[in-house]
N, CA, C and O atoms as a DFTB+ gen file, in Angstrom:
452 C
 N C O
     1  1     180.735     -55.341     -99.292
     2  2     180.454     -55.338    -100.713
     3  2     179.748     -56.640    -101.075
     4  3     180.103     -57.772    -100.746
     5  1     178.821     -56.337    -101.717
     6  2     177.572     -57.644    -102.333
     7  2     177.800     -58.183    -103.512
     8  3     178.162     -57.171    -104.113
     9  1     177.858     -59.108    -104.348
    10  2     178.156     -59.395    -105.866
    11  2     177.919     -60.217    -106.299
    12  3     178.544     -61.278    -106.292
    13  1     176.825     -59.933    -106.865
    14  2     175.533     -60.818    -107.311
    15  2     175.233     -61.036    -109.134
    16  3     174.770     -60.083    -109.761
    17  1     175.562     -62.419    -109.878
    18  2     175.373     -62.120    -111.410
    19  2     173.858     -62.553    -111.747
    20  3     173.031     -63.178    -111.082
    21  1     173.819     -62.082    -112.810
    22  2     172.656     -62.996    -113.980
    23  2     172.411     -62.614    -114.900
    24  3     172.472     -61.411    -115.154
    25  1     172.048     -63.507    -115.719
    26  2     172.172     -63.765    -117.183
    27  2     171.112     -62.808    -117.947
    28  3     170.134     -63.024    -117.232
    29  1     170.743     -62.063    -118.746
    30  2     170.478     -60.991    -119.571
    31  2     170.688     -61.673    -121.091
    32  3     171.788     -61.558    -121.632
    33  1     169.992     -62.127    -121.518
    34  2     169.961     -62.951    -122.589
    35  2     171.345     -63.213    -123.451
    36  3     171.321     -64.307    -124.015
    37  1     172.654     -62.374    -123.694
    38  2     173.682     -62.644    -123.814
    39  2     174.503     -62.187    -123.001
    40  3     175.633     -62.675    -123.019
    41  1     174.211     -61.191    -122.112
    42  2     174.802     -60.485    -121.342
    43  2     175.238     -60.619    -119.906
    44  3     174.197     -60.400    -119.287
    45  1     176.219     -60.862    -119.003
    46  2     176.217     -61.103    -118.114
    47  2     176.405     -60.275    -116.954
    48  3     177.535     -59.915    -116.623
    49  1     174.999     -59.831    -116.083
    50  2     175.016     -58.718    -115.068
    51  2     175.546     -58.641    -113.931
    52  3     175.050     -59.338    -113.047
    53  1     176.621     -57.842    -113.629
    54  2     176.851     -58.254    -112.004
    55  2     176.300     -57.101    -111.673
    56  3     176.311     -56.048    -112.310
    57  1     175.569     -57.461    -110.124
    58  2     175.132     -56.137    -109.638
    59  2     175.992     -56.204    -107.985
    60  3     176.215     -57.073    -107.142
    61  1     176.216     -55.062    -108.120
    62  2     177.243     -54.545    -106.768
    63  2     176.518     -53.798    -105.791
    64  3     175.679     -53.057    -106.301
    65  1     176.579     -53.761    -104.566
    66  2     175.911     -53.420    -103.122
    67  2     177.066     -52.933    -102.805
    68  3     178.179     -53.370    -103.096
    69  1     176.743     -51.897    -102.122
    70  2     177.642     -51.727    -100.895
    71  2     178.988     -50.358    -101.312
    72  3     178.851     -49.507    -102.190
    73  1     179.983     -50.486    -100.561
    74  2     181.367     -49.393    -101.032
    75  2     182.228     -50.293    -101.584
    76  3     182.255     -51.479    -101.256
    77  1     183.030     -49.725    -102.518
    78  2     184.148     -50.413    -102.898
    79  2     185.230     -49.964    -102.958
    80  3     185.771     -49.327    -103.861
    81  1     185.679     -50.360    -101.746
    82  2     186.416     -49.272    -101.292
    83  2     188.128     -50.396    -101.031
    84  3     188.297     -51.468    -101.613
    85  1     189.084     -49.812    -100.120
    86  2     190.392     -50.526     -99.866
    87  2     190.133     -51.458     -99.003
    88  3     190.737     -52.529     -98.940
    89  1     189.054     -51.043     -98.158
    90  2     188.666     -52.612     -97.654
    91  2     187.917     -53.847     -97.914
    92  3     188.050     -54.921     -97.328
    93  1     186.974     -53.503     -99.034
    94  2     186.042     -54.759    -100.005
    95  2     186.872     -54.540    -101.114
    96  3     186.257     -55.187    -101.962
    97  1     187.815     -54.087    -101.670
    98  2     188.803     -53.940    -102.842
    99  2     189.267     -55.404    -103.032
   100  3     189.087     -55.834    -104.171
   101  1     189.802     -56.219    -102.182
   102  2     190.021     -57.331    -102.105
   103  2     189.306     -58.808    -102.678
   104  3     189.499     -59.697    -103.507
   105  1     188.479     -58.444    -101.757
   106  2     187.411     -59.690    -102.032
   107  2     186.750     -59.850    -103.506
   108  3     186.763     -60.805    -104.283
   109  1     186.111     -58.436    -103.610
   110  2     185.340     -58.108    -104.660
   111  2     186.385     -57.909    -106.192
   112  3     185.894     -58.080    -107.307
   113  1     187.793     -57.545    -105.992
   114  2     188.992     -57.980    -106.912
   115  2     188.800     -59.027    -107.561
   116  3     188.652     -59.203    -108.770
   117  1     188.811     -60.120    -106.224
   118  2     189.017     -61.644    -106.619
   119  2     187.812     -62.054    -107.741
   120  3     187.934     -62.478    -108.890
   121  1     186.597     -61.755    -106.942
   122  2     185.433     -62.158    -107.713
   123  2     185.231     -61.414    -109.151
   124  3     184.823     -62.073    -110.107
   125  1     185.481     -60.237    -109.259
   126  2     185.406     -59.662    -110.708
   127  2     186.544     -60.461    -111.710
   128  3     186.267     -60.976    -112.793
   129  1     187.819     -60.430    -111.103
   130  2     188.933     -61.508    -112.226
   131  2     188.222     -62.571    -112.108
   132  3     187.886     -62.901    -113.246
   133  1     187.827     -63.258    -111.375
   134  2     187.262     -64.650    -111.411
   135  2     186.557     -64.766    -112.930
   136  3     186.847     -65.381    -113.956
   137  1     185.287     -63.693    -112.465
   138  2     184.359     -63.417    -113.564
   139  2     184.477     -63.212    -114.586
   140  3     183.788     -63.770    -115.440
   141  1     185.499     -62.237    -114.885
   142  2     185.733     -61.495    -116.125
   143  2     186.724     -62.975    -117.243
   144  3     186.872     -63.103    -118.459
   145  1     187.115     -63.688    -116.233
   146  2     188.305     -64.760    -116.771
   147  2     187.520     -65.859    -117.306
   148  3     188.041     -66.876    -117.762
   149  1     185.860     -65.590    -117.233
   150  2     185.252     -67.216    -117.599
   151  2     185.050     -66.739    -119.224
   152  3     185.750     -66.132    -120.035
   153  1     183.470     -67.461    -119.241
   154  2     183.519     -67.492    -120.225
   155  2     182.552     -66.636    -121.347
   156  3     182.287     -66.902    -122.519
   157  1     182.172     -65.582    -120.547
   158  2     181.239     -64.849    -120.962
   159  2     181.879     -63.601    -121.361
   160  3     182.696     -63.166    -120.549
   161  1     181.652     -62.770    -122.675
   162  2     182.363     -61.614    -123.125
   163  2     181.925     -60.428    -123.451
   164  3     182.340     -59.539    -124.194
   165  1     180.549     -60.634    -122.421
   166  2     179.685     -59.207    -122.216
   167  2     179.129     -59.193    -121.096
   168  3     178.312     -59.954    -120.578
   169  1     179.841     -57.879    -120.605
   170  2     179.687     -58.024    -119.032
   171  2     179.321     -56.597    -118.517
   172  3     180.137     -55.685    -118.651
   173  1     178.124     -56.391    -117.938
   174  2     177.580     -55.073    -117.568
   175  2     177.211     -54.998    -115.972
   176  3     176.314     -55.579    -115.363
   177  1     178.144     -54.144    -115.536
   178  2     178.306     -53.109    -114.297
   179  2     177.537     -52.791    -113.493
   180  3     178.221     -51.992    -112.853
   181  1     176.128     -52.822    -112.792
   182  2     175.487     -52.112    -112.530
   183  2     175.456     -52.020    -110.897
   184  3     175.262     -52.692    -109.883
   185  1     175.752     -50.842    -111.318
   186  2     176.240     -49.758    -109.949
   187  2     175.377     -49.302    -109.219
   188  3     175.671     -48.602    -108.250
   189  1     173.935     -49.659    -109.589
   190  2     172.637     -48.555    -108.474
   191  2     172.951     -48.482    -107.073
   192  3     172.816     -47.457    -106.405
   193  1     173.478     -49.860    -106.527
   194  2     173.564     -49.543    -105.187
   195  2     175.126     -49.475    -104.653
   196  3     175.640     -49.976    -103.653
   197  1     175.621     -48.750    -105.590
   198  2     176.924     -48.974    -104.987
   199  2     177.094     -47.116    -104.551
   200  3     176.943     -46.186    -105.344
   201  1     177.508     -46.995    -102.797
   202  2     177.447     -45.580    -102.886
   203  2     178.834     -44.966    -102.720
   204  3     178.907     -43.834    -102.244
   205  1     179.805     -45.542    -103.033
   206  2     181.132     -45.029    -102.871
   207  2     182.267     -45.249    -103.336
   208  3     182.999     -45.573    -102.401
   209  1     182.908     -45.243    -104.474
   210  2     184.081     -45.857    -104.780
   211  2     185.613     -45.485    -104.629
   212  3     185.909     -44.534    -105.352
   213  1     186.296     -45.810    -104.142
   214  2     187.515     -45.208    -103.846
   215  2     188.830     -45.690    -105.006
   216  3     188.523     -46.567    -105.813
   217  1     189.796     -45.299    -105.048
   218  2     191.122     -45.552    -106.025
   219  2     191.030     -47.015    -106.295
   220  3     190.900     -47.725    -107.292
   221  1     191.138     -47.163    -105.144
   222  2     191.411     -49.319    -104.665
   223  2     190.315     -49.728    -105.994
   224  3     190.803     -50.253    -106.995
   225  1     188.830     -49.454    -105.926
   226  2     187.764     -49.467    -106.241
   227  2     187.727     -49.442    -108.279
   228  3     187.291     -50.185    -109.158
   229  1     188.499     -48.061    -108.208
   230  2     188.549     -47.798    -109.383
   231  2     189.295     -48.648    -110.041
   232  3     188.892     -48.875    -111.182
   233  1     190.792     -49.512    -109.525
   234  2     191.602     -49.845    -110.242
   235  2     190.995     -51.461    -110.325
   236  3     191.765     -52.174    -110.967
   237  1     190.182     -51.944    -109.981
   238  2     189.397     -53.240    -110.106
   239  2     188.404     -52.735    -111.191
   240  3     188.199     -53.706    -111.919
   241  1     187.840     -51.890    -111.543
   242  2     186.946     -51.497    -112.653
   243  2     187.924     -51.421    -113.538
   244  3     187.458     -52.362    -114.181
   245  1     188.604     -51.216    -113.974
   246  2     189.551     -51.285    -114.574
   247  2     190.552     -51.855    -115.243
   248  3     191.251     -51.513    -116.197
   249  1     190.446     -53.277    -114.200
   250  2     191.583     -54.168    -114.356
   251  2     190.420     -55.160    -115.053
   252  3     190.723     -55.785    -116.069
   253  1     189.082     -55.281    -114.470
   254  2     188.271     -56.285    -115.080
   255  2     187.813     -55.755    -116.595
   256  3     187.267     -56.487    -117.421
   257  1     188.114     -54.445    -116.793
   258  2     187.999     -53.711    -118.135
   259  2     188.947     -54.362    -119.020
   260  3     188.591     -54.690    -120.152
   261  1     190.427     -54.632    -118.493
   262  2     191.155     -54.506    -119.156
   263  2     191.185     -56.161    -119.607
   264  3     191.315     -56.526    -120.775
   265  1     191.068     -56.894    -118.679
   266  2     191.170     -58.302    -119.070
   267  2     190.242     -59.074    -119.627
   268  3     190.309     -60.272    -119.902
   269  1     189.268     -58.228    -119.795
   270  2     187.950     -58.292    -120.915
   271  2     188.422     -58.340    -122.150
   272  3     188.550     -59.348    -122.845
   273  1     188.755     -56.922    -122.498
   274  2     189.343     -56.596    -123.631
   275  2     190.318     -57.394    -124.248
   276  3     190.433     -57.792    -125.407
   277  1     190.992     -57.547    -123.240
   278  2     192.571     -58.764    -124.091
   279  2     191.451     -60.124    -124.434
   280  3     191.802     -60.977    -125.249
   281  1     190.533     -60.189    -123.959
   282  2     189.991     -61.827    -124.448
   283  2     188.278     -60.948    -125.482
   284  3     187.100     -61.229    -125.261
   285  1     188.660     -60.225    -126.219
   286  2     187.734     -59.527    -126.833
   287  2     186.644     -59.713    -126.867
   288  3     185.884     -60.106    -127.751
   289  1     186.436     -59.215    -125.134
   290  2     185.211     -58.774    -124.897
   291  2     185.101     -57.386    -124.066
   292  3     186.111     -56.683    -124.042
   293  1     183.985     -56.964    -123.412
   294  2     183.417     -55.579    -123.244
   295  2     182.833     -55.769    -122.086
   296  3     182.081     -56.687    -121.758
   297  1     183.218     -54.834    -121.454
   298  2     182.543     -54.353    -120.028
   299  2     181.930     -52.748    -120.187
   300  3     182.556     -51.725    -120.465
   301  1     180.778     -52.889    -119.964
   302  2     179.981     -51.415    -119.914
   303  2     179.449     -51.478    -118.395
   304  3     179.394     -52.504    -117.717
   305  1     178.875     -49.536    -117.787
   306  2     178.648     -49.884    -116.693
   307  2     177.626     -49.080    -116.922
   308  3     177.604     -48.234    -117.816
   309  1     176.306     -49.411    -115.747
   310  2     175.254     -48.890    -116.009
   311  2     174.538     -48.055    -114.366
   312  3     175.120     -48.490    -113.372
   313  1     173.971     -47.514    -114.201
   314  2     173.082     -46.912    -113.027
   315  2     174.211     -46.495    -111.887
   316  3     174.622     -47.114    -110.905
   317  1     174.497     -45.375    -112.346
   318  2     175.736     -45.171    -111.211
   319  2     175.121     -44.208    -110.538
   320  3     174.130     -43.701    -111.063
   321  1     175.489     -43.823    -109.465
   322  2     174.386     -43.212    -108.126
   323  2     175.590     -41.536    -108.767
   324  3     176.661     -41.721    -109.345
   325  1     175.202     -40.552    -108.553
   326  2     175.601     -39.348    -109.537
   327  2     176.896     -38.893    -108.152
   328  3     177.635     -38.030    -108.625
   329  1     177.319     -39.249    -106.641
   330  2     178.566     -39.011    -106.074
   331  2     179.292     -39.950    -106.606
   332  3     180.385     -39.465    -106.896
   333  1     179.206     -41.502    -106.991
   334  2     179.862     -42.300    -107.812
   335  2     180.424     -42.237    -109.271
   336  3     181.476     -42.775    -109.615
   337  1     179.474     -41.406    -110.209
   338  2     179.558     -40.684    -111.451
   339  2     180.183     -39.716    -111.569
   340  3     180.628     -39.351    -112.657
   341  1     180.325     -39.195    -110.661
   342  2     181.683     -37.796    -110.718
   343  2     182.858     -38.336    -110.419
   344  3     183.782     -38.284    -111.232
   345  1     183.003     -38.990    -109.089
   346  2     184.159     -39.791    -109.005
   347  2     184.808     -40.707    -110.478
   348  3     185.986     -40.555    -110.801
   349  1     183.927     -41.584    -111.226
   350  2     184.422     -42.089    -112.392
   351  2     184.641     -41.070    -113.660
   352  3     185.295     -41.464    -114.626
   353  1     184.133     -39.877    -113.637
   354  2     183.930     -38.657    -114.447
   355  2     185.517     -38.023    -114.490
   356  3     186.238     -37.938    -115.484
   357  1     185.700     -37.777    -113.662
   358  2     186.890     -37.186    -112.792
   359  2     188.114     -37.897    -112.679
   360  3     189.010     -37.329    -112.055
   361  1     188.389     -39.284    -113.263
   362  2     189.033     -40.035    -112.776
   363  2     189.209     -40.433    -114.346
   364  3     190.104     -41.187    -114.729
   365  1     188.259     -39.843    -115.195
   366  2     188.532     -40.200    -116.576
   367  2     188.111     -41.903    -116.994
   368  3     188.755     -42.401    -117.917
   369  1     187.117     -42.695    -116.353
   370  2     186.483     -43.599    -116.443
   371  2     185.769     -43.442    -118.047
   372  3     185.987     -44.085    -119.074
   373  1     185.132     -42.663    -117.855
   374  2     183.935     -42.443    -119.167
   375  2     184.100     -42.439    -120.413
   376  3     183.263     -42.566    -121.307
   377  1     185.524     -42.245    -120.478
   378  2     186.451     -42.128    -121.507
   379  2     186.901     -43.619    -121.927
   380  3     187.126     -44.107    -123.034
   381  1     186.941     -44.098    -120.769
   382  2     187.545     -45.573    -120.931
   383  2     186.561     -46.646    -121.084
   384  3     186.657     -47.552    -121.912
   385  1     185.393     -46.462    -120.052
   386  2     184.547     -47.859    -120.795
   387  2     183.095     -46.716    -120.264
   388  3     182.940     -45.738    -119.533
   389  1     182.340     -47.510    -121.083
   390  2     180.931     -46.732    -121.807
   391  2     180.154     -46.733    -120.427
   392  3     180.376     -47.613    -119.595
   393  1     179.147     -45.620    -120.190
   394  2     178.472     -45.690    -119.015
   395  2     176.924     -45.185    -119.484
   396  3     176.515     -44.149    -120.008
   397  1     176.445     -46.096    -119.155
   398  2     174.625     -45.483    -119.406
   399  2     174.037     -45.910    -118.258
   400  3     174.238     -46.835    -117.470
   401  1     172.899     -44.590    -118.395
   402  2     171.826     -44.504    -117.200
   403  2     171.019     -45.630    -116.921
   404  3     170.644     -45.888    -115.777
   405  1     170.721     -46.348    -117.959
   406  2     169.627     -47.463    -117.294
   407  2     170.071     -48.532    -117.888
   408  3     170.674     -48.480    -118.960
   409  1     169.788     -49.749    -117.180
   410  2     170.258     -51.007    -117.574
   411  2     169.765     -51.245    -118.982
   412  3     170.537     -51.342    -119.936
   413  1     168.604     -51.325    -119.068
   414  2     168.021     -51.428    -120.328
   415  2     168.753     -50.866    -121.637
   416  3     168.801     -51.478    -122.704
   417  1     169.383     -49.450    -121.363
   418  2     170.055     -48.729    -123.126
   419  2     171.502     -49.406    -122.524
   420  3     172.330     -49.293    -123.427
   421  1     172.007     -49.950    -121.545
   422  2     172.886     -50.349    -121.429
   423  2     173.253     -52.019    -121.906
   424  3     174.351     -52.530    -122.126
   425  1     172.309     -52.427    -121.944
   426  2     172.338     -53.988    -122.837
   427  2     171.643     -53.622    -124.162
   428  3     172.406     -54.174    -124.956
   429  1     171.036     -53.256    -124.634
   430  2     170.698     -52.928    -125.940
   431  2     171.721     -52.267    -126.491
   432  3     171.565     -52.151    -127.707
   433  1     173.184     -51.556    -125.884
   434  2     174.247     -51.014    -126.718
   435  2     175.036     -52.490    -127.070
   436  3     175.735     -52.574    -128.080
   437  1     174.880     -53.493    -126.264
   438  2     175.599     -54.699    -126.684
   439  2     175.423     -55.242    -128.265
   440  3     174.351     -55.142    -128.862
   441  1     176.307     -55.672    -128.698
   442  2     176.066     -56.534    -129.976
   443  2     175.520     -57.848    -129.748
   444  3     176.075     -58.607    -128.954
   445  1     174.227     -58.262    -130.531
   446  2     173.808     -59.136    -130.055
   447  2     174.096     -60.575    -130.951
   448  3     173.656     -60.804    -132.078
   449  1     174.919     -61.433    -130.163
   450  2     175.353     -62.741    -130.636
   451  2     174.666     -63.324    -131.230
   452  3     174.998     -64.434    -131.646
């Protein structure tokens, strides 16, 4: 798993490579709380190259969702590869934090500071 940020005029992008699965669940855990715990309170997802996510996977999308929120801010996710999009579909993700097709309508849904 790859995890790579940058800055989007208020927005802060991580882009993810790779599976995220029970075995990069770990690493890539650490680095999303890391992230989500600083100091930035818009934080967008983008999934293009991510081709697999498993439970482990999901509950780190999730947890960095959630600890966003308690410090009121927002995690949206953007370009999800469509076997990854059913998996979060299915799992009732979509429901929980916002998902758009292209990065672009995905930072323009941000409120801009």
């Amino acid at each position: 798993m790859k995890i790579e940020t940058r800055k989007v005029d208020d927005v802060l992008v991580i882009d993810m490579s790779g599976r995220l699965d029970s075995r990069s669940s770990g690493e890539a855990g650490d680095r999303i709380v890391h992230i989500v715990q600083g100091e930035d309170r818009q934080i967008l997802l983008n999934l293009q190259n991510v081709h697999y996510v498993s439970s482990a996977g999901l509950r780190i999308i999730l947890l960095g969702s959630k600890l966003l929120q308690g410090n009121d801010g927002e995690l949206k996710i953007c370009c999800v590869e469509e076997a990854v999009k059913r998996v979060l579909e299915t799992s009732g993700f979509d429901s929980l934090i916002r998902m758009y097709n292209t990065e672009a309508e995905a930072l323009s849904a941000f409120a801009k500071i």
